[in-house]
TIVEX-669938 format. One record per residue (C-alpha): residue in one letter; x, y, z. Coordinates in pm, whole numbers, plus 50000, padded with zeros to 5 digits. Layout:
REM TIVEX-669938
aXYZ/...
//
This chain:
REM TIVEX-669938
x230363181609649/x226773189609647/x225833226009458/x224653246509759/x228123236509910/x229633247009586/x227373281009602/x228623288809942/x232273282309914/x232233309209621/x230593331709820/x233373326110089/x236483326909840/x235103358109702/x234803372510062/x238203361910236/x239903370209868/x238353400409870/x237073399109524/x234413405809305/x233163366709213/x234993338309221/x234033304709018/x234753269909090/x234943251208740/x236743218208899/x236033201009223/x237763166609268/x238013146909612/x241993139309636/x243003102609701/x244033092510041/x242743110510357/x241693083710605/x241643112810852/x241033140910670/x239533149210334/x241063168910077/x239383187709767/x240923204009481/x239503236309378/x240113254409057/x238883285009048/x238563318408875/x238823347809075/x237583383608910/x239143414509104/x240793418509396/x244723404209480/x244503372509338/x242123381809032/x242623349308771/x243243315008803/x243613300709139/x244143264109179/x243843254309568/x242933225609834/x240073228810123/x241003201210380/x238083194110575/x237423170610875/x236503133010703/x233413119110852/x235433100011070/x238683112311266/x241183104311508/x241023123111887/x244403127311878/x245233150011546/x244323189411566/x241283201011452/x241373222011104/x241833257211303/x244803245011500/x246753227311207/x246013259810988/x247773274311281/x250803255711248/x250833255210908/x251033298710968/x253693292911186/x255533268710975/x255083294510679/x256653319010864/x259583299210964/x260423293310592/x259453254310604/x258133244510236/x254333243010305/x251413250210132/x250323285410172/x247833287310421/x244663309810265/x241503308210439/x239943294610742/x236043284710682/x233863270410940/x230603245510934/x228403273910848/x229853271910505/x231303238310417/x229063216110681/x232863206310858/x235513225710960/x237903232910702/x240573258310536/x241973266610222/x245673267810109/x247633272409781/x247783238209579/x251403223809531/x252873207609222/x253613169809215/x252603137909407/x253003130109781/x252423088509702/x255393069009877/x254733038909666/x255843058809375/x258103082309513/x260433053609572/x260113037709235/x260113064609007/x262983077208967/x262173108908780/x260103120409014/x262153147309295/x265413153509111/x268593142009231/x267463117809530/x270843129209724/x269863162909722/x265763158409757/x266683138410127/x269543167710214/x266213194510148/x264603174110359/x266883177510660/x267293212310646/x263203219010623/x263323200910951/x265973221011101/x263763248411024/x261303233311194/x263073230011452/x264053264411526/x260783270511673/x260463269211988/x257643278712231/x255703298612314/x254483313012025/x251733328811930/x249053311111797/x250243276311898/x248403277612295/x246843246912237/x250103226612176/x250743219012541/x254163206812606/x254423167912752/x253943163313140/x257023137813086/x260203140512855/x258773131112534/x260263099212532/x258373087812869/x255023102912747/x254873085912444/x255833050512647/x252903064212905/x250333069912660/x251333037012422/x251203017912759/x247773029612862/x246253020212536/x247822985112542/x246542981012916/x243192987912769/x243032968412496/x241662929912492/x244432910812321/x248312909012471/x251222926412258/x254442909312429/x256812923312153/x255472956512223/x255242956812556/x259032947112524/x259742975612299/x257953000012572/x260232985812858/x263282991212623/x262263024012560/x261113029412927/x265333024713045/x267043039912725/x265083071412733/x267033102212686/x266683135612776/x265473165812564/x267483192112632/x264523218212512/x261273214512356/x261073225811960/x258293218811780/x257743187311583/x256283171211243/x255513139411447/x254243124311108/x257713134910861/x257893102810599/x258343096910275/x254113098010138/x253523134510360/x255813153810121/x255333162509756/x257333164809469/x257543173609119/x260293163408860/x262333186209019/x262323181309387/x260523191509697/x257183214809676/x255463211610002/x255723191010366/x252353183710439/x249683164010716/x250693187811009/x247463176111236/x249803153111474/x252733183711562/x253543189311858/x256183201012103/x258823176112111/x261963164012127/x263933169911747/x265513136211660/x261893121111688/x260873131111351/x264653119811213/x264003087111384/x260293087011236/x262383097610886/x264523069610861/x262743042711035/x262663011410826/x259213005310855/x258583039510653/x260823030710368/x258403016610162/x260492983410038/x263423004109978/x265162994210307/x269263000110183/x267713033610169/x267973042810517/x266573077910458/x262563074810380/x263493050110137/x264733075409942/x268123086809993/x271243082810274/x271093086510627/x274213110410622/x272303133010307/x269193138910553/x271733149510846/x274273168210623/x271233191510502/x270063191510878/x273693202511027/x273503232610723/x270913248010886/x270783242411228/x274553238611296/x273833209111491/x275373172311342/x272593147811442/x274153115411641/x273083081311481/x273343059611768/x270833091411932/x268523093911625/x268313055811682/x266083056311997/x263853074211782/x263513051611544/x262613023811775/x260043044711903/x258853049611603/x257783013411524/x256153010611876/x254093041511820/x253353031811435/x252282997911592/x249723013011837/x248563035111567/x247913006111336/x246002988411611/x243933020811679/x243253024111289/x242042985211366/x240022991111671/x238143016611427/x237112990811141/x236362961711428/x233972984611665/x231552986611366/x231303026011340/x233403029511067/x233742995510852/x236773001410604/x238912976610465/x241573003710469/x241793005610803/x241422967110868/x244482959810649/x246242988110839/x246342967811178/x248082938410957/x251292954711007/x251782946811350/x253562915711384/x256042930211086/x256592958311354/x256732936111617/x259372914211465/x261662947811331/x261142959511703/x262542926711862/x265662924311642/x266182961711672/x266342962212049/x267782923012081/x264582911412185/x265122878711991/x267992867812212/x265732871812525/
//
């Protein structure tokens, strides 16, 4: 971070925290963030509500992005909304602009702990009693879940044209149209999909991106949900499908929950707040869904790398997944027998 940015981030902090001065002692770029970039901040703040030590994160737009995910006003928006609701977030603080930073951006609380699925599902002291850590997890989604539109704040989420099963086969099926190389498996997976789609009773709004490596924890157990910039209004048991879909268990695969815990531990928690015992054989759709739209993801990620704009081995490995999805997708739907 260069030191006029530095110098003009104070000068915002102290405004929005309505202080005297605040100081930025530590700036560190946060690993990860192929779509967005996050910075720790500590800071001292003299007078005003949160006069002394303030540790926080601005997420800002990375130089490169994805069309698809919200733009930093809108997902400090849902992050509001989510706050609201009582879903373990990171506070939302501030909302900055280019004039400032030089890319969009906001500011919210910093949480305790590590959001890396690699480790998550290895170390073992890490999120307390695993059991317990998953049922959290279901009930922060029935939270979630309560919302329902409209609300205010949340215009730009417009709800699906089709159910949400059809639009996500639409859109999936556009981009493979486009694209120069044939994806049978995938194709196969969209036409399963296509005559098995169910119907959502009523919208609520949606993670779209819940797994095991967008949640942190400390010894202890959960301290934030985070990477809201792909929620939208959908249909619940998409982000339990996304949850427990194999491909996001990290290795852990008898671990049907995130590769972290039980199936029935995410839907017992999930049941405690919303009342509603989630159906496996329904929740199951959803997960097969989930490896066609991780699939066309990963081949979008690709497509980025391979188009020259943005050369990144990162994002070249990330289409290597593919056929692993396409073979999970064929013996989830019987494919293979075809």
């Amino acid at each position: 971070m260069r030191d006029e940015q530095r110098q003009a981030l104070e000068q915002f902090l102290a405004a929005r925290a309505g202080a005297h001065a605040v100081r930025i002692h530590d700036v560190r770029l946060l690993s990860g963030g192929a779509i967005q970039e996050n910075w720790s901040l500590s800071t001292s703040v003299t007078g005003g509500p949160h006069e002394g030590e303030l540790e926080c994160v601005l997420r800002s737009d990375a130089p490169s992005g994805v069309a698809v995910s919200h733009s930093r006003a809108q997902e400090f928006a849902l992050l509001q909304v989510a706050f609201r609701a009582g879903v373990t977030v990171p506070e939302p603080l501030w909302l900055g602009d280019t004039s400032v930073f030089g890319r969009d951006f906001f500011v919210m609380r910093k949480a305790k702990g590590t959001a890396s699925g690699h480790r998550l599902v290895k170390e073992l002291d890490l999120g307390g009693d695993r059991e317990l850590l998953v049922e959290r997890l279901g009930e922060e989604l029935a939270r979630l879940h309560a919302i329902r539109p409209p609300v205010e704040g949340l215009a730009f989420l417009r709800p699906p044209t089709l159910s949400p099963a059809l639009q996500c086969v639409k859109d999936s099926r556009e981009f493979l149209d486009g694209h120069r190389a044939a994806f049978p498996a995938l194709e196969w997976g969209l036409r399963w999909l296509e005559r098995h789609a169910p119907v959502t009773p009523a919208l609520v709004l949606t993670h779209r991106d819940f797994r095991t490596g967008n949640y942190m924890v400390d010894e202890t157990g959960l301290t934030a949900v985070l990477d809201w910039e792909f929620a939208a209004w959908s249909d619940p048991l998409e982000d339990l499908g996304w949850f427990c879909a194999r491909c996001w268990r990290f290795g852990q695969f008898d671990k049907e929950a995130g590769g972290m815990g039980s199936r029935e531990a995410l839907f017992r928690g999930y049941e405690r707040v919303s009342g509603r015992r989630p159906e496996r054989e329904a929740v199951f759709y959803w997960e097969v869904l989930a490896h066609v739209r991780w699939a066309v993801i990963a081949l979008q990620q690709g497509e980025r790398h391979l188009s020259g704009q943005e050369p990144s081995l990162e994002l070249a490995l990330t289409a290597h997944v593919v056929p692993e999805l396409e073979l999970e997708l064929l013996r989830m739907t019987g494919g293979h027998h075809a």
